[in-house]
C-alpha positions, 0 to 999 in steps of 0.5 A: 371383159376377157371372160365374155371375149372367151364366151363370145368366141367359143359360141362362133366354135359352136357354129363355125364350119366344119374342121378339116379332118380328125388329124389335119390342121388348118392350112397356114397355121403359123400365119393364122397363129401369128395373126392372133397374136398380134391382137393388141388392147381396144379392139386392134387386130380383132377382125383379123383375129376372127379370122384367123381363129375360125382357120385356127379352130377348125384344125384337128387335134394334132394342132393342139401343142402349137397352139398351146405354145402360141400363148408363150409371150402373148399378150391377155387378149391374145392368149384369150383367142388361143386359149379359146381354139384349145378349148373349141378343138378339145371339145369338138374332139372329145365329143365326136369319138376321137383322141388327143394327143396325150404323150405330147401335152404331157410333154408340154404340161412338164416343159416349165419354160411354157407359158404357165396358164398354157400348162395349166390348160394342157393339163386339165385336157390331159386329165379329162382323157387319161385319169391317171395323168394327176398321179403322175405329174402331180407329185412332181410340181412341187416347186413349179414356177406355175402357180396353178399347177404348183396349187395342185400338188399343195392339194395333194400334200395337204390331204396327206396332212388332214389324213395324218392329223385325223388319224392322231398322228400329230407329229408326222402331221406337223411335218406335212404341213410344213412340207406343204408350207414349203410348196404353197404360194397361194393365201389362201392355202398359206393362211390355212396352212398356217392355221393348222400348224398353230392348232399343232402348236406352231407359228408361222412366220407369215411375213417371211414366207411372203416376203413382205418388207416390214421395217421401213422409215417414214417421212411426211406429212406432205401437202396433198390439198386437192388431190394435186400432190401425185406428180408433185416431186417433194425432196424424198424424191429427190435425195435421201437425205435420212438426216435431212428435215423437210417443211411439211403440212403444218409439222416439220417433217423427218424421217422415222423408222417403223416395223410393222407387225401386221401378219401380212406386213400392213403399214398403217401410215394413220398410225405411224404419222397422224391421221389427217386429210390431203397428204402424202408420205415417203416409205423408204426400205433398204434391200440387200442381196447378194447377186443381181437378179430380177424381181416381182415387188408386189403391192396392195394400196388403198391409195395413190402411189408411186415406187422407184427402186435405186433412184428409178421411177418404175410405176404409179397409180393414181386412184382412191379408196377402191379396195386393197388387196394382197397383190393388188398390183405386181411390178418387175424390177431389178436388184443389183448386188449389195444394197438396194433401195425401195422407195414408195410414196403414198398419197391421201385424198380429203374424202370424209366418209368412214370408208375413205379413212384408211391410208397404208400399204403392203409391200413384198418382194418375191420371183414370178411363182410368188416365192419370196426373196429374201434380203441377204444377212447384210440388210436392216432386216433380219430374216428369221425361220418361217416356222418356229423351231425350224432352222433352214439356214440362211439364203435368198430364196423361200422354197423348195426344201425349207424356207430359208 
């Protein structure tokens, strides 16, 4: 959808009128700015967003940094009308002879308090114009709060690494490896990473680096009969009541303690509670941390879910056996200093094809960038290096300088 919202508006740049001048900008740019970005979901504000984005695409490419910067705070389908005048400007500038405004979207790519698909885009405009850019900004985004960005300079590390490995220096190789593990965010650099520090005779410690919460205690079978159970409220809703027992579907119902072992923290409730038809279960953990901070918890599912943190109900999704995947869905919260639980509750429907078997969920806490936050020492879970042999202290944050 955003893709062909993209495409249909970069043919309009094709056939719009003419731009006012090499380095002119539309008139009212912050009106016809501010028009785009009040374009809301299911089509409101679009006439009005056509509008102003034909004024907006007609401004030279000195308008480039403001438009650019129009994408902090906008919603997607707004940042789609703002991304698509940066591409029509850049382009129409590009191919009539004329120049962008280098110094100031190199400015704009290293302000990291933008929007970070904005960077990103500054960046690629920067790059096709002055070929030297990468070298300069590259080896400095390291520890980028933009994972695209961030993505790029893991590039750079990891053919340092193949470099050295290539050449037999095995060592210094195994170095740059783990200085690459340090920067990536990203699963599939993370499992390459990871592969290549096994052939060197490393583990990693994938479940720490992502952040993944893998010791939890279980509760359920509860009924799910007919799919009713989602906004059914069972008594783990309720209270946590670790020693208490609950009637559940055709078994007493207690809570039990499980740790996953899966390399990217996989509970298999099949496993853990029984395999049966129309049921839901509890997965309680228990998080400390020694500040107040906000977070990402970042789930896959396969199944209807619901998460509260500290008692507070903060989102759910009901749907069934359409796929999981790592990040699948990404919800903010806020821990406060000392304990702190998450609770998530699961759902199982009673479908029976083979592919409608699978009930289990993956649960990890991380910042924006998908850098891991780590439970303090305090907590049920114990946080180990992330590399075997490697010994980075202790702390909250897996990041820059070790994982920790």
């Amino acid at each position: 959808m955003a893709h062909a919202l993209v495409l249909c508006i970069l043919t309009l740049a094709r056939t719009g009128a003419a731009p006012i001048g090499a380095d002119g900008e539309a008139p009212d740019l912050a009106q016809h700015l501010a028009a785009l970005r009040a374009v809301g979901a299911e089509g409101r504000g679009n006439a009005d967003a056509s509008r102003a984005w034909r004024q907006v695409s007609r401004a030279g490419a000195t308008a480039l940094p403001s438009i650019l910067a129009a994408m902090d705070g906008a919603g997607p389908v707004s940042a789609n009308w703002l991304r698509a005048a940066v591409e029509a400007i850049a382009e129409r500038t590009i191919l009539a002879g004329g120049t962008l405004p280098a110094e100031e979207l190199e400015r704009f790519v290293l302000d990291t308090r933008h929007n970070p698909r904005a960077r990103r885009l500054a960046y690629e405009w920067l790059a096709r114009v002055d070929a030297k850019a990468p070298d300069r900004i590259i080896p400095v985004l390291g520890d980028d709060p933009s994972v695209e960005l961030r993505r790029d300079a893991v590039e750079r590390a990891l053919v340092e690494a193949v470099t050295l490995f290539d050449a037999g220096r095995k060592p210094e190789a195994g170095a740059s490896y783990r200085r690459a593990l340090t920067l990536a965010r990203d699963a599939d650099q993370i499992g390459s990473i990871a592969a290549k520090l096994k052939e060197l005779g490393e583990q990693v410690d994938l479940p720490r680096h992502f952040g993944f919460v893998t010791s939890w205690r279980l509760i359920g079978p509860f009924d799910n009969t007919g799919a009713k159970a989602f906004g059914v409220a069972y008594p783990p809703e309720k209270e946590l009541e670790l020693q208490a027992e609950y009637e559940g579907k055709g078994c007493k119902a207690r809570w039990k303690d499980f740790v996953s072992k899966d390399d990217y923290g996989v509970v298999d409730l099949n496993l853990a509670l029984g395999k049966q038809p129309g049921v839901v279960a509890y997965a309680l953990a228990e998080f400390s941390s020694d500040r107040a901070r906000k977070i990402e918890i970042r789930l896959g599912c396969v199944t209807a879910w619901k998460l509260w943190v500290n008692g507070e109900y903060l989102f759910g999704h009901e749907e069934y056996h359409h796929g999981m995947e790592l990040d699948q869905f990404r919800v903010e919260a806020e821990l406060r200093q000392g304990r702190n639980t998450i609770l998530l509750k699961v759902c199982q429907n009673e479908q029976t094809e083979d592919w409608a078997q699978e009930w289990r969920f993956q649960l990890r806490v991380c910042d924006g960038a998908g850098t891991a936050v780590l439970p303090s020492a305090t907590s049920t879970t114990p946080a180990a290096p992330a590399v075997s042999g490697e010994d980075h202290g202790s702390g909250e944050t897996a990041g820059e300088g070790g994982e920790r």
